[in-house]
C-alpha positions as CSV (number, residue, x, y, z in Angstrom):
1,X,0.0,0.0,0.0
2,X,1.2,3.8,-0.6
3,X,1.0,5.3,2.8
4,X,2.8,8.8,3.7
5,X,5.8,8.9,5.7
6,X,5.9,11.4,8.6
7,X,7.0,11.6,12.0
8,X,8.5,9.2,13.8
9,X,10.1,5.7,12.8
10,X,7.7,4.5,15.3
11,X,4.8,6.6,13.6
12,X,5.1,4.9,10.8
13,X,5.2,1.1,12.2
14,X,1.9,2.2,13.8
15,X,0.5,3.3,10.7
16,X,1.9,0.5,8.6
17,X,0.2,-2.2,11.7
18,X,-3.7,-0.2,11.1
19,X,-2.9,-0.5,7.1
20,X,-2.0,-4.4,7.0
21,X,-3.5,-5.4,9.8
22,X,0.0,-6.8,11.5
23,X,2.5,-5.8,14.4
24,X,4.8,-4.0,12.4
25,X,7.9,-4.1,14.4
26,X,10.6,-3.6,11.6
27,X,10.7,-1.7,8.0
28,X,13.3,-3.0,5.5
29,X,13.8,-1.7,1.7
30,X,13.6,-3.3,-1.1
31,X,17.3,-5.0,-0.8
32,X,16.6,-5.9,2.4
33,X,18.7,-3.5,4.4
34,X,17.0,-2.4,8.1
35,X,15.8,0.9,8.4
36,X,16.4,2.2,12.0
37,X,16.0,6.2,11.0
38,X,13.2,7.7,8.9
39,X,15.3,9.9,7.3
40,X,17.0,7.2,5.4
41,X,13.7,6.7,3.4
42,X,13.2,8.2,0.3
43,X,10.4,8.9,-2.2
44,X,9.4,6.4,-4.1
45,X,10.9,3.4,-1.6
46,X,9.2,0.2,-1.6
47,X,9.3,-0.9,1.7
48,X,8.8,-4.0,3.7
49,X,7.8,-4.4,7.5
50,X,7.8,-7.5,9.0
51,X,6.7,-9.0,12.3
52,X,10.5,-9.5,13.6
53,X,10.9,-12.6,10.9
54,X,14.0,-12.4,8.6
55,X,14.0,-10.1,5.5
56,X,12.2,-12.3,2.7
57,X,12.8,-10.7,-0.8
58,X,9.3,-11.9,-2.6
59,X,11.0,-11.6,-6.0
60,X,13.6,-14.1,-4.8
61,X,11.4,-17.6,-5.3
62,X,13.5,-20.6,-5.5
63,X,16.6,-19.2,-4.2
64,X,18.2,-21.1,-1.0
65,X,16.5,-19.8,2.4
66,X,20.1,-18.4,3.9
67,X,19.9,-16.3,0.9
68,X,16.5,-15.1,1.0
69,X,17.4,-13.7,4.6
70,X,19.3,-11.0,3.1
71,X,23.1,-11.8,4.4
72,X,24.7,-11.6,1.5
73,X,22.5,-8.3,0.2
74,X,24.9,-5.3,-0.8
75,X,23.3,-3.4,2.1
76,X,23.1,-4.9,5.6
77,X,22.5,-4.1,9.2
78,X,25.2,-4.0,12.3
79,X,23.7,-4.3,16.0
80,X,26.9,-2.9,17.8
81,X,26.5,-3.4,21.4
82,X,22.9,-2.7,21.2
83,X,23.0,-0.1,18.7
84,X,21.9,-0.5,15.0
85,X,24.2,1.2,11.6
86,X,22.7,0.2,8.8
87,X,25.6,0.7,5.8
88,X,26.7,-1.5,2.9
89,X,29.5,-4.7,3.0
90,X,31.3,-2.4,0.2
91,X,31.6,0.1,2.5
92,X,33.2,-2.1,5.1
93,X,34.7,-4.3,2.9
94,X,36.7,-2.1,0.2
95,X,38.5,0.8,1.7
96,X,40.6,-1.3,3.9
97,X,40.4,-5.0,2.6
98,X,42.5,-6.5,4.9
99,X,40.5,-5.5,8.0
100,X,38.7,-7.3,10.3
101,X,35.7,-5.7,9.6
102,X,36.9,-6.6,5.5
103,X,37.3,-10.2,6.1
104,X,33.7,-10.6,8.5
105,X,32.2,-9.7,5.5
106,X,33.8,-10.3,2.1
107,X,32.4,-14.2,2.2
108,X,28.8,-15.0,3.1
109,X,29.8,-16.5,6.4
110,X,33.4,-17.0,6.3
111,X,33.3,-16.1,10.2
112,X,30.0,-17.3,11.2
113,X,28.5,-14.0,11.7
114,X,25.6,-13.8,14.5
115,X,22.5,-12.1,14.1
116,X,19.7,-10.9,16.3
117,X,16.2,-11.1,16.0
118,X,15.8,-8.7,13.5
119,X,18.9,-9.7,11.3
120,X,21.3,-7.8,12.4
121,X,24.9,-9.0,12.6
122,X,25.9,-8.5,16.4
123,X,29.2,-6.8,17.5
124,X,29.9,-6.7,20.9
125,X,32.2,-3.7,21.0
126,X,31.6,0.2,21.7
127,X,29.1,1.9,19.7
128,X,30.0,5.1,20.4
129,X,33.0,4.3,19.5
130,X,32.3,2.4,16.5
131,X,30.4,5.5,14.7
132,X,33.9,7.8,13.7
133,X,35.1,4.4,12.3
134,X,32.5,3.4,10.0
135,X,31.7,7.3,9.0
136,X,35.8,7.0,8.1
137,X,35.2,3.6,6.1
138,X,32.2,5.7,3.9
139,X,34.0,8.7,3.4
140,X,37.9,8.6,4.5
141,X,37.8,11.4,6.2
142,X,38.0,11.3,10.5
143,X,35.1,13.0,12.4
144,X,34.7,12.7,15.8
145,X,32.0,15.0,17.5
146,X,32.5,16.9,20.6
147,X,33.0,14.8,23.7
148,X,34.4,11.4,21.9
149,X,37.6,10.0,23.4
150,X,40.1,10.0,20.8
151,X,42.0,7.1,22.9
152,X,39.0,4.8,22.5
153,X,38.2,5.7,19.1
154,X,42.4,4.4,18.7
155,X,41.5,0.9,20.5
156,X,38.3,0.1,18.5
157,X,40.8,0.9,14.6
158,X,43.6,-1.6,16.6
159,X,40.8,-4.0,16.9
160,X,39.5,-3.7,13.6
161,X,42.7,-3.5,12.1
162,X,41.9,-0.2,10.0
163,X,45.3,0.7,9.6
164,X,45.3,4.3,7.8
165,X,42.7,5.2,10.3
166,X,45.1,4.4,13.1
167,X,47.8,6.8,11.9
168,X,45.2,9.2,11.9
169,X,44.1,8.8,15.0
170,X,47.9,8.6,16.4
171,X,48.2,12.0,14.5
172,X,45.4,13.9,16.2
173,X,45.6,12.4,19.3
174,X,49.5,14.2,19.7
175,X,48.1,17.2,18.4
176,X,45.5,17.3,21.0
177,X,48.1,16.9,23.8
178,X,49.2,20.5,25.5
179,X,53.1,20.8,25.0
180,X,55.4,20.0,27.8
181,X,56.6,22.6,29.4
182,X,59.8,22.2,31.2
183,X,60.9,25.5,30.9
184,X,62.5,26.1,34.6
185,X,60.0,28.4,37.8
186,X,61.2,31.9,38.4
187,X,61.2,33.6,41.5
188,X,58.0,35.4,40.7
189,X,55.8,32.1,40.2
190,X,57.1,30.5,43.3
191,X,56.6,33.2,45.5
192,X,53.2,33.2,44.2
193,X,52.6,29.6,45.2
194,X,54.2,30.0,48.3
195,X,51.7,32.6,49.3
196,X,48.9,30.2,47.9
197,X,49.9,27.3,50.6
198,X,48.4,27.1,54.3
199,X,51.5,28.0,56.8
200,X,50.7,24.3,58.2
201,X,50.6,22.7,54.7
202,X,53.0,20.5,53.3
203,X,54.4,22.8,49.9
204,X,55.9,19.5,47.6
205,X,58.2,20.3,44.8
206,X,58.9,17.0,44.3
207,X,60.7,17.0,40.8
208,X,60.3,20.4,39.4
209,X,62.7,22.4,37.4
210,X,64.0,25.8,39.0
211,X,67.3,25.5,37.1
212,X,69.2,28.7,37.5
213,X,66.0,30.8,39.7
214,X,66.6,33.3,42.8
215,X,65.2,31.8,45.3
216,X,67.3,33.8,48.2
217,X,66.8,34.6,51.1
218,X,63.6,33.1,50.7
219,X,61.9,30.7,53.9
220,X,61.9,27.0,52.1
221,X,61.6,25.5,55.6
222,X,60.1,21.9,55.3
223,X,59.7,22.0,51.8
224,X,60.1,18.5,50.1
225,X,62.5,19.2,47.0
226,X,62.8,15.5,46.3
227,X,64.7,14.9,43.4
228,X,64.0,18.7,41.8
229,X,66.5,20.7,39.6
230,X,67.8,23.3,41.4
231,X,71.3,23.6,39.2
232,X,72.8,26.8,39.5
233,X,69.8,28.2,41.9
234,X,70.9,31.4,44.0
235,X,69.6,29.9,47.5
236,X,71.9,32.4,49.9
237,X,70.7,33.2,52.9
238,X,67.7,30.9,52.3
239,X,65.9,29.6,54.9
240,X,66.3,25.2,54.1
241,X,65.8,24.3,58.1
242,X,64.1,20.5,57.7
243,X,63.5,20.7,53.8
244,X,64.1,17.8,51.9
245,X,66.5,17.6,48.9
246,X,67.3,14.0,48.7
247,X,68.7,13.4,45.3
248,X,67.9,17.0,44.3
249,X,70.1,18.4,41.6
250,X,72.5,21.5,43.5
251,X,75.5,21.5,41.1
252,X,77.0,25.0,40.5
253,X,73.9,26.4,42.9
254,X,74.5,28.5,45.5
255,X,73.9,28.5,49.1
256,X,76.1,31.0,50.9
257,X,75.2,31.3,54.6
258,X,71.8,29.1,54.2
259,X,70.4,28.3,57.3
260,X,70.1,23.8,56.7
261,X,69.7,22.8,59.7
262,X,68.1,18.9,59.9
263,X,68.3,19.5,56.0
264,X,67.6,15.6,54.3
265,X,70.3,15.9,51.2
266,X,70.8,11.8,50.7
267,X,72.3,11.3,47.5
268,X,71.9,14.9,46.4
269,X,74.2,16.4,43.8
270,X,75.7,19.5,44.8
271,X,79.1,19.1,43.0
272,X,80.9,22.8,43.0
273,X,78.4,24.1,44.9
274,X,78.8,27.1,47.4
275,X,78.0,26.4,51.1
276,X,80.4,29.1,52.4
277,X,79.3,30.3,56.1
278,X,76.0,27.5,56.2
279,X,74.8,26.4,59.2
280,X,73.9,23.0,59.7
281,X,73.3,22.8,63.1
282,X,70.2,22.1,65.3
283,X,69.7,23.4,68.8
284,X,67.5,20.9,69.6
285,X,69.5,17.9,68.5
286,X,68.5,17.4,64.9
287,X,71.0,16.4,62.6
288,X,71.6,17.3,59.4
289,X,72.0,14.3,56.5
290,X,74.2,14.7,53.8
291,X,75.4,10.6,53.6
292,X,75.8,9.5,50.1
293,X,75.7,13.3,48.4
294,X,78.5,14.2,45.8
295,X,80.3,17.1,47.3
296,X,82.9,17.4,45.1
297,X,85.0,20.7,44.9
298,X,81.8,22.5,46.7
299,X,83.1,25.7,49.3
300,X,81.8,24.7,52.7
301,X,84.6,27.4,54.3
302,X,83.0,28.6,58.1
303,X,80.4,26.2,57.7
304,X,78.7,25.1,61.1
305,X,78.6,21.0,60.8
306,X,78.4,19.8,64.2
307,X,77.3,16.3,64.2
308,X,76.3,15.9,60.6
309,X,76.1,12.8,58.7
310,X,78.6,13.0,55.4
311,X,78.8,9.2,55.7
312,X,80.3,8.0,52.4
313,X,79.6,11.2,51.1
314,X,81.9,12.5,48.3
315,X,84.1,15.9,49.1
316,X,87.1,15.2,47.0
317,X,88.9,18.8,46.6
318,X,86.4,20.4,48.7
319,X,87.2,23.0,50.4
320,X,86.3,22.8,54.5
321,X,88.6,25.5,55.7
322,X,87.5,26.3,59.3
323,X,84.2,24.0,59.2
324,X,83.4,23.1,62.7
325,X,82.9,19.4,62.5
326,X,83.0,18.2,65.7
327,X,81.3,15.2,66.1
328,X,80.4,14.6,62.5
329,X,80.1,11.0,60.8
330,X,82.8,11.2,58.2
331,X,83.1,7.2,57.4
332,X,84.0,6.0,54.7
333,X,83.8,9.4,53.2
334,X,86.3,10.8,50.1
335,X,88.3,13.6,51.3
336,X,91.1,13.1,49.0
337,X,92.7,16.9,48.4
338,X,90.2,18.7,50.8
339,X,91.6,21.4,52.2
340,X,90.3,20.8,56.2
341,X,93.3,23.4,57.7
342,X,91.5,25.1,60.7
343,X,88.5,22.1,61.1
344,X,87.6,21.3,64.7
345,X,87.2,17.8,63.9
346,X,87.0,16.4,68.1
347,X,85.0,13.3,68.0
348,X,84.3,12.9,64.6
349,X,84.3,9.7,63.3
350,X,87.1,9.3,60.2
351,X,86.5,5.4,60.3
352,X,87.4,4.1,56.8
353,X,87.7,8.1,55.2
354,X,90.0,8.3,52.2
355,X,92.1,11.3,53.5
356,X,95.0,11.1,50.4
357,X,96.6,15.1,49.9
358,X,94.1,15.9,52.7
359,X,95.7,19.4,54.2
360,X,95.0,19.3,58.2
361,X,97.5,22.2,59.2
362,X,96.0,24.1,61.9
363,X,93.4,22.0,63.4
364,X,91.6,22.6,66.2
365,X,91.7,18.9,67.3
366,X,94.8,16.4,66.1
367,X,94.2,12.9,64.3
368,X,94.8,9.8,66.3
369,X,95.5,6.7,64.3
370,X,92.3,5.1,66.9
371,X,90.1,6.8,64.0
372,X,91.4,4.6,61.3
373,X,92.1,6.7,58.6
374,X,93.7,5.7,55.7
């Protein structure tokens, strides 16, 4: 019958169940391809609705019953995870022939294709996902709306195996990223962000770059500077008391009479460093940590190091002229060519120290052999 087409899909399954009498539950065209949108009809369509059977082409009398049910019609229907495209096999077949998609449906049923009640071939993957792929397949070109992840779109091509879509995706998906900025924080943006933080909150600049920034005279107290780049920082007079710069990059920085009192520098690299006039001691009994860090050729002259742990710690042609280091833990540590003339070194512990061309004239306190030094 000629009936008019308006409204809704579902308007005209209603209309097309008063005009033969049947519950109309699915329209099909005359190749047998599903119609799940009302604006793919157009005039002049013969049309087909069916109770929910399988597509039967009446012209088609004699021919096997898999083929009447429309499987290997050019156009065919797609029920991906729930959702319905209706396109054509050489749409999915020809642009990239060595798909997955490509080989599912080149042959009538080379991989066993399942189908729903209403004919549709079931694919249990991502519809939203699914949609950019197959517009690509029809056209070549890769439109994603608003809101799509890129990332999944990425997964569903791998899965599919559509290749020149992948490089696309790749493509778009480094555009999208914002570049990486590791251009080093000046003085001006920390300050800012030291003003930002509650007194009593933990500030972490765990890792950050502030190669080369003035960050003087500035109070860093408990800061956690874990592994950051501080290289050739300007950190006199700073305030460090309790910060931690374990493994932190200091070489060529400067740190001229910083107050580091209880300062965590484990492993740190502070090789040619400036530490003239520092004070490293703690009042109430907190002591400074330094074991491990490569001090070579840094200036510690006047420094205040009472009881501070420079165990196995590198100071090979450092300079600790005057450094008051009584009671520090110096084992196993590389003095070789320090210059230590002037050092109050009563009670420290030299226990396994390589002191080669070590200059001691002047100290406070003499060597005894009882601190094994070698």
């Amino acid at each position: 019958q000629v009936v008019a087409v308006y409204g809704t899909l579902s308007d005209l399954l209603s209309v097309a169940s008063n005009k033969l009498g049947i519950k109309a539950t699915s329209v099909y065209n005359g190749k047998g391809g599903l119609i799940d949108d009302i604006a793919l009809i157009r005039d002049d369509d013969v049309l087909f609705v069916c109770e929910g059977e399988p597509f039967i082409d009446p012209q088609a009398d004699g021919r096997p019953h898999e083929e009447l049910t429309g499987s290997h019609t050019d156009w065919l229907t797609l029920n991906v995870g729930g959702r319905y495209f209706t396109t054509t096999r050489s749409t999915l077949v020809n642009k990239e022939p060595d798909s997955m998609l490509a080989h599912m449906f080149k042959d009538k049923d080379a991989w066993g294709n399942k189908q729903d009640h209403r004919g549709a071939f079931l694919i249990d993957r991502s519809p939203e996902y699914f949609e950019p792929i197959l517009n690509y397949l029809r056209h070549g070109q890769l439109i994603v709306n608003d809101g799509i992840n890129l990332l999944g779109v990425l997964e569903e091509a791998r899965f599919f195996g559509i290749d020149s879509l992948i490089e696309h995706l790749e493509t778009a998906i480094k555009n999208s990223q914002p570049a990486e900025d590791h251009s080093p924080i000046s003085r001006k943006e920390f300050v800012r962000l030291l003003l930002a933080t509650p007194t009593k909150s933990e500030l972490r600049c765990q890792g950050l770059n502030f190669s080369g920034a003035d960050l003087s005279r500035l109070d860093l107290r408990y800061i956690n500077f874990k592994m950051a780049n501080l290289s050739r920082c300007n950190l006199a007079h700073a305030n460090l008391c309790c910060a931690n710069l374990e493994r932190a990059d200091l070489s060529g920085a400067v740190l001229d009479c910083a107050n580091l009192q209880g300062v965590k520098m484990l492993c740190s690299n502070a090789e040619g460093a400036s530490l003239k006039g520092c004070n490293f001691e703690d009042p109430s009994g907190l002591k400074a940590n330094l074991e491990g860090a490569n001090l070579k050729g840094v200036d510690m002259e006047g420094s205040q190091m009472t009881g501070i742990n420079l165990r196995v710690a590198t100071l090979k042609n450092a300079k600790l002229k005057n450094c008051n280091l009584r009671g520090a833990t110096l084992a196993g540590t590389d003095l070789e060519n320090c210059d230590l003339s002037g050092c109050d070194l009563q009670e420290a512990n030299l226990r396994g120290s390589n002191v080669k061309g070590a200059i001691f004239e002047e100290m406070l306190t003499p060597l005894h052999m009882s601190q094994s030094v070698r």
